[in-house]
TIPABA-587848 format. One record per residue: residue number from 1; residue in three letters; chain; y, x, z of N, C-alpha, C in turn. Coordinates in steps of 0.02 Angstrom, whole numbers. Atoms other than C-alpha are relative to their C-alpha. Layout:
(rec NUM,Ala,A,(Y,X,Z),(Y,X,Z),(Y,X,Z)),
...
//
This chain:
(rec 1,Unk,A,(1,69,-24),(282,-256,22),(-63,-11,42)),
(rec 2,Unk,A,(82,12,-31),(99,-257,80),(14,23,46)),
(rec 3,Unk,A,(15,-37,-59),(121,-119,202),(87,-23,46)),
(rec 4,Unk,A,(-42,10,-41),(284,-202,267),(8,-66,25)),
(rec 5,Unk,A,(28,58,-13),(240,-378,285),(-84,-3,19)),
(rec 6,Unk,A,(75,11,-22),(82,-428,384),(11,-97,19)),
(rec 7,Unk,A,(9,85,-28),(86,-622,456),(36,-34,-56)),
(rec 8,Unk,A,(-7,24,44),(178,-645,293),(7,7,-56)),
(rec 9,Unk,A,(16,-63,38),(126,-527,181),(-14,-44,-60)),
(rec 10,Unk,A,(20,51,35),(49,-668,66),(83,-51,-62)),
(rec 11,Unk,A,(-54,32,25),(216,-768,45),(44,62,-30)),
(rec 12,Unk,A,(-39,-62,16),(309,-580,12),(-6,15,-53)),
(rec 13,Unk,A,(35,-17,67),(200,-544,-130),(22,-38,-53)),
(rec 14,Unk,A,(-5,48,38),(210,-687,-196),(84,-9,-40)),
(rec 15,Unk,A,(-60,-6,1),(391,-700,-193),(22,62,-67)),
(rec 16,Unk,A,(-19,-59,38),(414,-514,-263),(-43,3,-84)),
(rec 17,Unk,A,(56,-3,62),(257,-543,-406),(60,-33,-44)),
(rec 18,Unk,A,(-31,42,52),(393,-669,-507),(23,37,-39)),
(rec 19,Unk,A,(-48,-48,51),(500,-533,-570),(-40,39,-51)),
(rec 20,Unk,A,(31,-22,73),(352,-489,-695),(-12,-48,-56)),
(rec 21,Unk,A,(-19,36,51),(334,-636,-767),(64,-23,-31)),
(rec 22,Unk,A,(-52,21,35),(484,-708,-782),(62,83,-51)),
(rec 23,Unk,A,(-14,-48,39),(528,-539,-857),(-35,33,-68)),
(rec 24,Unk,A,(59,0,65),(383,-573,-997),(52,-45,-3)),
(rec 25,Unk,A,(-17,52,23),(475,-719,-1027),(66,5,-45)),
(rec 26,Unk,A,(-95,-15,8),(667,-655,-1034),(18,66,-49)),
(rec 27,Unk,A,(-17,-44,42),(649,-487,-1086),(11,11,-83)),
(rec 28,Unk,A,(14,0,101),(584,-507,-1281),(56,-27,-25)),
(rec 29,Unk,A,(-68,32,36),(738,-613,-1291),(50,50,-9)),
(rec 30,Unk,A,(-49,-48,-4),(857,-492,-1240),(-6,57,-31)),
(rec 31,Unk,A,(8,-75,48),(782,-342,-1323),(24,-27,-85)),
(rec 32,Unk,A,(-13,23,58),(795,-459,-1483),(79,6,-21)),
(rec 33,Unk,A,(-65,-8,14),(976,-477,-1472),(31,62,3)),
(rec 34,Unk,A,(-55,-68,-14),(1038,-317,-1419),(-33,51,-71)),
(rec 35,Unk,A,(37,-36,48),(917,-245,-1566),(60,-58,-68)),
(rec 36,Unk,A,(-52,39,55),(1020,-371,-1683),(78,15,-10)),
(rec 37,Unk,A,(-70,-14,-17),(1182,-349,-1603),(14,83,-15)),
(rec 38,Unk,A,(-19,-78,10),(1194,-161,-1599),(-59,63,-33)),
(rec 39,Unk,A,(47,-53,6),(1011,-79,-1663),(-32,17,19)),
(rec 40,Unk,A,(25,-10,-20),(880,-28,-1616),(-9,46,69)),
(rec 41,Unk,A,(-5,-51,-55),(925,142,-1545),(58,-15,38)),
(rec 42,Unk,A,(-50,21,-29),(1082,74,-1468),(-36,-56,63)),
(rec 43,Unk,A,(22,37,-47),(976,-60,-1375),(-44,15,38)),
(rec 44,Unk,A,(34,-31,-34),(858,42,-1308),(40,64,50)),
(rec 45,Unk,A,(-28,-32,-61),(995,161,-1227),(49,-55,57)),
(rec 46,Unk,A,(-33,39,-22),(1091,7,-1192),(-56,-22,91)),
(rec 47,Unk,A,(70,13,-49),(914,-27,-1090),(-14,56,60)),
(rec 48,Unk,A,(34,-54,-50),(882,127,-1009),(80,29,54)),
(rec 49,Unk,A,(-63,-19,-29),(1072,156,-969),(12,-54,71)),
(rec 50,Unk,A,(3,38,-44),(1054,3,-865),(-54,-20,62)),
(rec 51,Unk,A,(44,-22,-62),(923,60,-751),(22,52,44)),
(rec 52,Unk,A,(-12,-63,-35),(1004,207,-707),(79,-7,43)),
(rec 53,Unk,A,(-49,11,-23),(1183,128,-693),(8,-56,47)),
(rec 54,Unk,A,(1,66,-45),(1148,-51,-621),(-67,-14,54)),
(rec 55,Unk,A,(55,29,-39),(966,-89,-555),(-13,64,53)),
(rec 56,Unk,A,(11,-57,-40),(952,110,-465),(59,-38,66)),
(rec 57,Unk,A,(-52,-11,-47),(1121,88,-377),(-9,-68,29)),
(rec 58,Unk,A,(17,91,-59),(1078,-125,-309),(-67,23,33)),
(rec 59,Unk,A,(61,-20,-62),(912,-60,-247),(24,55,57)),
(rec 60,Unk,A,(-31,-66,-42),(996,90,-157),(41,-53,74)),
(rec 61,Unk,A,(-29,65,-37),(1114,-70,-92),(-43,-37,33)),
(rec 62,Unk,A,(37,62,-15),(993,-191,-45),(-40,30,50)),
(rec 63,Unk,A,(47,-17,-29),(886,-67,33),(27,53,64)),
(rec 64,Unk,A,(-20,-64,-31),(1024,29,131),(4,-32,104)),
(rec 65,Unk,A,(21,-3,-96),(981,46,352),(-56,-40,0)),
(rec 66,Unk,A,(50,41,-14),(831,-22,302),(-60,60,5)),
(rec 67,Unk,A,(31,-45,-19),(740,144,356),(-89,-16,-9)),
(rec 68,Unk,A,(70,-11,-8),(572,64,396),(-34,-25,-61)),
(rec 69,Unk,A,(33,46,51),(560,-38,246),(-20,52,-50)),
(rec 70,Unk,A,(9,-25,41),(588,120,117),(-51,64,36)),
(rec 71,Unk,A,(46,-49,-13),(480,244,232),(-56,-31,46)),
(rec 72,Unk,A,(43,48,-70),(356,106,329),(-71,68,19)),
(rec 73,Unk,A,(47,-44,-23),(219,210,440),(-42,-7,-24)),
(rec 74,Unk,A,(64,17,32),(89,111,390),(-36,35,55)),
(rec 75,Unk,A,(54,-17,-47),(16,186,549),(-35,-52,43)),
(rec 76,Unk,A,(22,49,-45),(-109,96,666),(7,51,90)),
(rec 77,Unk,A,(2,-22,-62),(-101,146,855),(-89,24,17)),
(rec 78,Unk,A,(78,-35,-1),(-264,261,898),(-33,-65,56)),
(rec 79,Unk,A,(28,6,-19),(-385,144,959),(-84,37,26)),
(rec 80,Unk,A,(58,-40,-23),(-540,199,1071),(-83,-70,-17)),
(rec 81,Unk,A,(34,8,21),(-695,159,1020),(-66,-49,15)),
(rec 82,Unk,A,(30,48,-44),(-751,35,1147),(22,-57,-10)),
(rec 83,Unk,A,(-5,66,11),(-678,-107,1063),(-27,-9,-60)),
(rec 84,Unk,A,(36,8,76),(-751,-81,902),(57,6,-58)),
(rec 85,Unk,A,(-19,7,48),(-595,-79,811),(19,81,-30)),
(rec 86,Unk,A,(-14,-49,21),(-547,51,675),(76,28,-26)),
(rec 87,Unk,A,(-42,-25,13),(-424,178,602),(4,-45,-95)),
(rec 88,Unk,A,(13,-28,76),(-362,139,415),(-35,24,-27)),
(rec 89,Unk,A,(46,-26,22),(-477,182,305),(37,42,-70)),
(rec 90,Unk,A,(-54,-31,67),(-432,314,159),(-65,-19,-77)),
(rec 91,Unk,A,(46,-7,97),(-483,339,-25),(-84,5,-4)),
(rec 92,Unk,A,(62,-15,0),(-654,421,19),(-22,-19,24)),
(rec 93,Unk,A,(44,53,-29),(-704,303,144),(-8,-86,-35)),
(rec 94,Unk,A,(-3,67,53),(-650,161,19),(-49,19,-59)),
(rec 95,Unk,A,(78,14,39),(-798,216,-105),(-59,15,14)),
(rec 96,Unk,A,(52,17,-23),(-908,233,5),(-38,-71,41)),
(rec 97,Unk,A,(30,85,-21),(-884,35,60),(-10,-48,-24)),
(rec 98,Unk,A,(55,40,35),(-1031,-57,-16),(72,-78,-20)),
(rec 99,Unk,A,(-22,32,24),(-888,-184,-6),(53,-16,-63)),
(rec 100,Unk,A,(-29,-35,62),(-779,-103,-126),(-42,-11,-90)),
(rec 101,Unk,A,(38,-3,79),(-923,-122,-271),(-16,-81,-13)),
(rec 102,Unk,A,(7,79,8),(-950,-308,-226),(63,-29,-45)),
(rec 103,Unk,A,(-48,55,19),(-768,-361,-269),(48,51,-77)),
(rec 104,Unk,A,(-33,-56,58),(-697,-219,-387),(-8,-33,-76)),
(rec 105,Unk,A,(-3,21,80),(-756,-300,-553),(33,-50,-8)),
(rec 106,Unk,A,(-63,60,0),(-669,-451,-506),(83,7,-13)),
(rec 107,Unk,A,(-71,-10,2),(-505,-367,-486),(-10,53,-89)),
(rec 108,Unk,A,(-27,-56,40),(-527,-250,-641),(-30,-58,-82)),
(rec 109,Unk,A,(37,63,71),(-622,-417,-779),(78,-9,-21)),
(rec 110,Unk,A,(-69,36,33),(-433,-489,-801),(35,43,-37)),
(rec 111,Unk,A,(-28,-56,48),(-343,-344,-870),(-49,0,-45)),
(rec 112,Unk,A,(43,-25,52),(-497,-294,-954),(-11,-63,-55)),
(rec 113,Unk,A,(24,67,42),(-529,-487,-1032),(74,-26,-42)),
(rec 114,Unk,A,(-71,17,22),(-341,-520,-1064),(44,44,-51)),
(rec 115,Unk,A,(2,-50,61),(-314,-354,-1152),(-22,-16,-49)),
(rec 116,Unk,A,(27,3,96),(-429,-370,-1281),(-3,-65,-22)),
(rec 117,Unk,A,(-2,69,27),(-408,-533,-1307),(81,0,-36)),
(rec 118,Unk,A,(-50,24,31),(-222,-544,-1335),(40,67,-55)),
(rec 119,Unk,A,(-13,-58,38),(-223,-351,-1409),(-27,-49,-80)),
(rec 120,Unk,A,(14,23,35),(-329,-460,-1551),(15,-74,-5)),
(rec 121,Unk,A,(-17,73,-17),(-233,-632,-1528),(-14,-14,-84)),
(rec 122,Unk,A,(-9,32,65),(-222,-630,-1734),(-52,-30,-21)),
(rec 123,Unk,A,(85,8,23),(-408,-626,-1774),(16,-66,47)),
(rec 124,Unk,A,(1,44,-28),(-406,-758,-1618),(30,-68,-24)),
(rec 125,Unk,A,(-37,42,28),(-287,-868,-1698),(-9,-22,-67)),
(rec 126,Unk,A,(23,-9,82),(-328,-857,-1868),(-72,-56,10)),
(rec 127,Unk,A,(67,24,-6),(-511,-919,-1802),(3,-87,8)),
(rec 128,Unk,A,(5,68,-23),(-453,-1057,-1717),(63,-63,-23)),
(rec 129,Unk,A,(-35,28,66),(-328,-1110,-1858),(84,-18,55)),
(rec 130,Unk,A,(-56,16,-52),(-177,-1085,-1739),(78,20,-59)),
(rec 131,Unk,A,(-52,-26,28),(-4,-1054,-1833),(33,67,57)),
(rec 132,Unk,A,(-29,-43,-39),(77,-877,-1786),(61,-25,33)),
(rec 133,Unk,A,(-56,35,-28),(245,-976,-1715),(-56,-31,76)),
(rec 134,Unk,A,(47,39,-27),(103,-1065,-1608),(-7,37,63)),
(rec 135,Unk,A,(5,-58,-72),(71,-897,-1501),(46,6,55)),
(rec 136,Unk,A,(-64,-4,-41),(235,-873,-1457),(24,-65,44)),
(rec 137,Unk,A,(-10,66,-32),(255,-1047,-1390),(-23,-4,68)),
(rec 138,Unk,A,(50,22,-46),(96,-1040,-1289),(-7,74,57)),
(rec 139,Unk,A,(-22,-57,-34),(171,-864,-1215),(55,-37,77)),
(rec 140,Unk,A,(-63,21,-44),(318,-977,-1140),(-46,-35,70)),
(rec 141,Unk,A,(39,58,-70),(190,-1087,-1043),(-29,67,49)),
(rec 142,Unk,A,(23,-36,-50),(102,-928,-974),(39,27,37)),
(rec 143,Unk,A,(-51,-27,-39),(240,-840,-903),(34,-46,48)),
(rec 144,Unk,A,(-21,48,-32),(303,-996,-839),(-57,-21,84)),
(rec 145,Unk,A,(67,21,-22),(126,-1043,-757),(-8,65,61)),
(rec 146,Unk,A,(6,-66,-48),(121,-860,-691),(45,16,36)),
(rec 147,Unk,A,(-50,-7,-57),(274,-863,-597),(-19,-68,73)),
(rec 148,Unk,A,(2,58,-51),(251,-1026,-521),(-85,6,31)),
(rec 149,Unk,A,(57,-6,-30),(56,-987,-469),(4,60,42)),
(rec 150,Unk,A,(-45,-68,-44),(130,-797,-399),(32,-26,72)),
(rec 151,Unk,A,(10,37,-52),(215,-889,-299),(-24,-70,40)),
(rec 152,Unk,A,(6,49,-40),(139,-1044,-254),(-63,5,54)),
(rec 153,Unk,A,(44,-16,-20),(-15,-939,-201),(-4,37,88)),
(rec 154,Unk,A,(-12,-74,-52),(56,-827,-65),(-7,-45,58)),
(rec 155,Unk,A,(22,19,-43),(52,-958,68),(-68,-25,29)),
(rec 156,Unk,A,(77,20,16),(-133,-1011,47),(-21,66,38)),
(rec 157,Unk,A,(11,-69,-43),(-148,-804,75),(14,16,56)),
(rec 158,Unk,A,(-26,0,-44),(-58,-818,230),(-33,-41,58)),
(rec 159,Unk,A,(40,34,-28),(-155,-955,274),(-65,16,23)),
(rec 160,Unk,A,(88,-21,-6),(-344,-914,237),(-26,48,-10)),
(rec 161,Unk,A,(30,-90,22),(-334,-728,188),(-8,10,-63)),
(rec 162,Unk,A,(32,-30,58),(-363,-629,23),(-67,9,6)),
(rec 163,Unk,A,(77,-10,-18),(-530,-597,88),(-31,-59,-13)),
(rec 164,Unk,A,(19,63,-19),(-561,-788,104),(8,-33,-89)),
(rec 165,Unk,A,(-18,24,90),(-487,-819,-92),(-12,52,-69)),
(rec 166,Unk,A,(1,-60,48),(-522,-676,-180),(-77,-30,-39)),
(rec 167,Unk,A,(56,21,52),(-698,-760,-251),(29,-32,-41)),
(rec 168,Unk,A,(-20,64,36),(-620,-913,-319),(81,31,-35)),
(rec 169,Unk,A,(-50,8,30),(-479,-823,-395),(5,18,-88)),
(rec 170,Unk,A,(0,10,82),(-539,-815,-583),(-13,-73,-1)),
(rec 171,Unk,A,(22,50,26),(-569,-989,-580),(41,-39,-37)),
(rec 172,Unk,A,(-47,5,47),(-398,-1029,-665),(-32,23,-74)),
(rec 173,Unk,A,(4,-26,62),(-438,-903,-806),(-84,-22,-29)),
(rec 174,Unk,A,(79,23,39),(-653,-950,-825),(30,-84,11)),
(rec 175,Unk,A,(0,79,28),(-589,-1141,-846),(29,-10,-55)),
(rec 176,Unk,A,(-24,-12,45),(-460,-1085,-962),(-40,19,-66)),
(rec 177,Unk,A,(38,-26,40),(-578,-980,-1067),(-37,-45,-21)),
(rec 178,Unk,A,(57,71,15),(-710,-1127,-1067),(42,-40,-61)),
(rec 179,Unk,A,(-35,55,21),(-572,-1238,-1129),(16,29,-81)),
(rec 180,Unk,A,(-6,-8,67),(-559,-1135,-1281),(-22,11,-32)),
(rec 181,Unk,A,(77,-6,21),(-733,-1084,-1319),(-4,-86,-36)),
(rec 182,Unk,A,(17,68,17),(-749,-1278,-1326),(57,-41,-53)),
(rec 183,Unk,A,(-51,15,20),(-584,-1318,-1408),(38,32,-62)),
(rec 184,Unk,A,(-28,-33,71),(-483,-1283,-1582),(80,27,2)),
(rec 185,Unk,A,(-72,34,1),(-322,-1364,-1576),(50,30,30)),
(rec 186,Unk,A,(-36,-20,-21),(-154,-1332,-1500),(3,-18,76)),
(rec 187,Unk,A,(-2,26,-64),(-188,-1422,-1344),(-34,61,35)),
(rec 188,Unk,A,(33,-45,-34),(-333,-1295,-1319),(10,55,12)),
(rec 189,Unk,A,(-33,-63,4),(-217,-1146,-1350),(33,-3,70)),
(rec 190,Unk,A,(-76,18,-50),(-71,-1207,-1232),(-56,-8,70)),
(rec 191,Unk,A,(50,12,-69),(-221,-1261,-1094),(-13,85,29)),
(rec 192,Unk,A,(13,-82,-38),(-290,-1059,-1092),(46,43,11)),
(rec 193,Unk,A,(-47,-43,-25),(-139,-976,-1099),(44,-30,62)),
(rec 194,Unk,A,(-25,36,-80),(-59,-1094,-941),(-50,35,39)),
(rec 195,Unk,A,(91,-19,-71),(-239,-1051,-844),(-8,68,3)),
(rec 196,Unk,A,(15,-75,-8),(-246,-879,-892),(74,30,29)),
(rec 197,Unk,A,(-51,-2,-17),(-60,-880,-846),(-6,7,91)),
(rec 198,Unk,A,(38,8,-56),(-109,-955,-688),(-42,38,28)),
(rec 199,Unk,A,(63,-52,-33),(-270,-835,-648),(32,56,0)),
(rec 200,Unk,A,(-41,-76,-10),(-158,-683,-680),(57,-19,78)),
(rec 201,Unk,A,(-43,2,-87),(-17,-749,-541),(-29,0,58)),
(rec 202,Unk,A,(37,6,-60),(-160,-784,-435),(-9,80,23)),
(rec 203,Unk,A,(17,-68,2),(-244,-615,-462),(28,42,33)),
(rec 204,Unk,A,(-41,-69,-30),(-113,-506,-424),(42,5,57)),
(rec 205,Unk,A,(-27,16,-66),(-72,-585,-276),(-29,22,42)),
(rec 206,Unk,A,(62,3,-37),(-220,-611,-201),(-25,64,1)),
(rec 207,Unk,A,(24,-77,-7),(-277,-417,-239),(47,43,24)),
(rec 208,Unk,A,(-53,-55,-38),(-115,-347,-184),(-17,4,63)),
(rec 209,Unk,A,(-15,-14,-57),(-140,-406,-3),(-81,-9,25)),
(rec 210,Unk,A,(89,-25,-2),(-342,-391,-24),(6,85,40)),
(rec 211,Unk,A,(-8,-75,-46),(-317,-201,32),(27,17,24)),
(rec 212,Unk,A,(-13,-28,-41),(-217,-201,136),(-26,-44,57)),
(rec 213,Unk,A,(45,33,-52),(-314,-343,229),(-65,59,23)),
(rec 214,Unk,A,(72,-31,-15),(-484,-240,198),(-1,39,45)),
(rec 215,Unk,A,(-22,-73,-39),(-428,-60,246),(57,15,20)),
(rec 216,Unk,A,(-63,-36,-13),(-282,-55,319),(56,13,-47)),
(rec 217,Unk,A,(-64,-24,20),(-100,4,277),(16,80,-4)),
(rec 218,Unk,A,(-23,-85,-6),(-99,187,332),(-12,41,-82)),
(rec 219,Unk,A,(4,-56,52),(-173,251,160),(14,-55,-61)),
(rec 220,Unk,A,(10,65,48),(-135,89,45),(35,40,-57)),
(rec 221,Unk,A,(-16,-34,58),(-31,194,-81),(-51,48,-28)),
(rec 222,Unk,A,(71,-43,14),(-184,306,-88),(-75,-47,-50)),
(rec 223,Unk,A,(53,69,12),(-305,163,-106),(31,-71,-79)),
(rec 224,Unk,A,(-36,7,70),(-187,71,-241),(-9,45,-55)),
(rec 225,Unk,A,(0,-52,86),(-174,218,-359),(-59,10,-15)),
(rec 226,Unk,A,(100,-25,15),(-372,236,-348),(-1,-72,-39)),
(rec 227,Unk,A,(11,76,41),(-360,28,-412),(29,18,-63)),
(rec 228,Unk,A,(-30,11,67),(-229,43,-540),(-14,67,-33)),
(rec 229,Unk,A,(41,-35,56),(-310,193,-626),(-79,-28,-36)),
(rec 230,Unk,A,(69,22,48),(-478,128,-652),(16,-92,-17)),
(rec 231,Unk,A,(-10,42,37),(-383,-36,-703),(53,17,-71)),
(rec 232,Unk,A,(-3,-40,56),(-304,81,-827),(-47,-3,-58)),
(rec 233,Unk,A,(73,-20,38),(-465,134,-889),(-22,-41,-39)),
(rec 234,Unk,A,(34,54,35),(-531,-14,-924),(50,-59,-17)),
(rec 235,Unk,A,(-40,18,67),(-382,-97,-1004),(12,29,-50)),
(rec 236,Unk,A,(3,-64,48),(-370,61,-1111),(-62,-32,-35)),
(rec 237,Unk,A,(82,4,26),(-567,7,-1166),(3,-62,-24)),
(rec 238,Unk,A,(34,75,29),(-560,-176,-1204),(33,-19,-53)),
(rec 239,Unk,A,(-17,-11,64),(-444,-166,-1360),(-60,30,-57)),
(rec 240,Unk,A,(91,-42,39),(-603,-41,-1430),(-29,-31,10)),
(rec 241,Unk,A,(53,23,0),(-734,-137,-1388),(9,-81,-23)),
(rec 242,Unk,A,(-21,73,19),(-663,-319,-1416),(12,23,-94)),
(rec 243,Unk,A,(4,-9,64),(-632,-243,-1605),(-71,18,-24)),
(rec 244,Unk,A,(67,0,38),(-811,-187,-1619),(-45,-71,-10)),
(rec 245,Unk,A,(19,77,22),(-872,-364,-1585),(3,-35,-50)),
(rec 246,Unk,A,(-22,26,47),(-757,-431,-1705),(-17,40,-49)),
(rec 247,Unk,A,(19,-11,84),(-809,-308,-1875),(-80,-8,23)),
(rec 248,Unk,A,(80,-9,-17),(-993,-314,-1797),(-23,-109,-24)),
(rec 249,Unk,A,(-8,56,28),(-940,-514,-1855),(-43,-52,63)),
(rec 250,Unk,A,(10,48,-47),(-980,-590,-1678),(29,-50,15)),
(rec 251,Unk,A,(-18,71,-53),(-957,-765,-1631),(50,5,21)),
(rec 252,Unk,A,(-43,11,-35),(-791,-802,-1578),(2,-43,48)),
(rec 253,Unk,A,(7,70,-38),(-824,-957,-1496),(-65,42,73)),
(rec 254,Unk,A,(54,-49,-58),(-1002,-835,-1414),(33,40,43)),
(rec 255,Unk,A,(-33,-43,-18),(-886,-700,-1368),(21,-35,81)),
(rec 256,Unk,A,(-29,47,-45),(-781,-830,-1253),(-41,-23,55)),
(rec 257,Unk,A,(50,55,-32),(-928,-914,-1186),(-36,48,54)),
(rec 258,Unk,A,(-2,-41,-26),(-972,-749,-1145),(33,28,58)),
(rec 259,Unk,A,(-60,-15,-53),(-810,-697,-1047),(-6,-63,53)),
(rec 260,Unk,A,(0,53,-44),(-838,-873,-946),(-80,20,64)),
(rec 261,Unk,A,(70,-37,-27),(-1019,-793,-900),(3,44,67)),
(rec 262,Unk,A,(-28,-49,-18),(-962,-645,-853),(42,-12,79)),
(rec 263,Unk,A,(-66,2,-82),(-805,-716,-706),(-50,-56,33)),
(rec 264,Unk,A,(20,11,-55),(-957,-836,-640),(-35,58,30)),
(rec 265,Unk,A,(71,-29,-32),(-1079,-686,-622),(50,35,32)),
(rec 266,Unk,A,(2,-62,-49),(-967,-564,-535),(70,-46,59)),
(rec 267,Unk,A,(-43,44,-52),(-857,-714,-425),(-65,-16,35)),
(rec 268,Unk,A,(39,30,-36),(-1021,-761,-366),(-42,74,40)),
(rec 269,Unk,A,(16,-96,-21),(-1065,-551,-340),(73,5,58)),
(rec 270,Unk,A,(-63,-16,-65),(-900,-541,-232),(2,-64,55)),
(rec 271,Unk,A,(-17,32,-71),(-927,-699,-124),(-59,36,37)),
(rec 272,Unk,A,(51,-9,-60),(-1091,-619,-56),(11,86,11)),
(rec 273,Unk,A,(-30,-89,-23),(-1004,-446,-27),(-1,-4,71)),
(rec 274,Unk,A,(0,-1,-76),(-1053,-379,134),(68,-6,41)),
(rec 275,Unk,A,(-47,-13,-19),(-915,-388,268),(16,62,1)),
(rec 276,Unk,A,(-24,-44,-9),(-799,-252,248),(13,20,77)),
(rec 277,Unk,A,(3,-21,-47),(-762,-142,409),(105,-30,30)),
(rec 278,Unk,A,(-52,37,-11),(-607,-215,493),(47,74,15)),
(rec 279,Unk,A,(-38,-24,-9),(-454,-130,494),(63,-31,55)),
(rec 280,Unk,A,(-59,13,-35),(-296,-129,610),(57,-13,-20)),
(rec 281,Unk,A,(-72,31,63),(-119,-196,576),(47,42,36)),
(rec 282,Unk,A,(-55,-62,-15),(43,-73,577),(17,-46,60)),
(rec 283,Unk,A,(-37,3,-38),(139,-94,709),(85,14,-34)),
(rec 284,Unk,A,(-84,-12,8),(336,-108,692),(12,-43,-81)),
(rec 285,Unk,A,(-25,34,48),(322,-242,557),(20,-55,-2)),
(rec 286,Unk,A,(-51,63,-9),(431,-383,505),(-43,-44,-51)),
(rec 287,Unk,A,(11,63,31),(409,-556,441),(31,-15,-50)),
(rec 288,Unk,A,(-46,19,47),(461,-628,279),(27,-98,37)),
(rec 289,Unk,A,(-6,81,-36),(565,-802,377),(12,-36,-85)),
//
């Protein structure tokens, strides 16, 4: 989507981001029933049988004489060197750009803060005297929140750039967090999980078409898999370390206040990120009308 949308690359994303939430939302249901209805192991081939028989063969459909869309070049046309502009940039020129270290913790805090937080939702809940029925409730609002911020974000991106929003896009989830540091109740549950709902649709908007604004399209599958491993990493890590806090008998309410710390110091570290080196836009791409 990134590397095949450019002038509306923003609204594309956005558009395509829904089908994760609203598939947090839908799926647990459906696994429930078909686990009721026929079993466990019956609903899990029932599951996998229907990737291979229905959703393979409609993408095959949907996507058929659409040549450039399933192999896009992602090339830029060789510019000369007298206008200043550049080639794509790849993997190894992406860690060597100072701007890369400015904004990187921004994109990799939310996984890492949202992990260990909802890996330990019980301890969390328990603290803040929430009923377990309570969670699940305040699941419906996020998924909800995160579809409708997914897309309500993508034109804003279209508008003023990922480059231009990418500071201000924890500020959903550090208002959220605040709100529950400061807060007990059910209101204050249902408030962080909407906001953190919200800061995730933003997020993954806004960082999808962050690189291919920065550096280009030509190596963006290159430059992606270098993101979503070391956001691996460090969702892998914040389950472990969010449990040492908790038997080390830290502050729950500190902890929080903490995590709110944390998305001003490195939103205010990524607005003064040097300018990145400008990249060129493919050629031979279409618009989302």
């Amino acid at each position: 989507i990134s590397r095949y949308f450019v002038t509306k690359r923003g609204k594309a994303l956005g558009v395509t981001s829904i089908g994760y939430p609203v598939g947090t939302a839908l799926l647990p249901g459906i696994a429930a029933w078909l686990i009721l209805q026929f079993g466990w192991r019956a609903g899990y081939g029932i599951l996998g049988a229907s990737c291979i028989l229905a959703f393979l063969p409609l993408s095959a459909w949907l996507l058929r004489k659409e040549d450039d869309f399933r192999r896009p070049t992602g090339s830029v046309p060789a510019r000369s060197a007298k206008n200043g502009e550049v080639l794509p940039l790849g993997r190894r020129e992406v860690l060597r750009s100072p701007y890369f270290y400015f904004v990187i913790p921004l994109i990799l805090f939310p996984s890492f803060f949202c992990t260990g937080l909802l890996f330990h939702q019980g301890d969390f809940a328990a603290y803040k005297g929430w009923r377990p029925e309570w969670v699940a409730y305040f699941f419906v609002g996020y998924a909800i929140m995160q579809s409708l911020s997914s897309f309500g974000i993508g034109s804003a991106v279209d508008r003023f750039t990922a480059k231009r929003l990418v500071s201000f896009q924890l500020l959903p989830l550090g208002t959220g967090t605040l709100l529950l540091a400061a807060g007990s109740g059910p209101v204050a549950g249902v408030a962080f999980f909407a906001l953190m709902g919200c800061g995730m649709g933003i997020q993954k908007t806004v960082s999808a078409a962050l690189w291919a604004e920065t550096y280009g399209t030509g190596h963006l599958g290159a430059i992606r898999s270098l993101i979503f491993t070391i956001q691996t990493f460090s969702a892998a890590a914040s389950p472990g370390l969010f449990g040492w806090f908790l038997d080390a008998d830290m502050d729950i309410t500190l902890l929080l206040y903490g995590g709110v710390a944390v998305i001003a110091g490195i939103s205010v570290l990524s607005y003064f990120a040097p300018a990145p080196r400008a990249a060129g836009s493919p050629s031979g791409v279409k618009n989302l009308s």
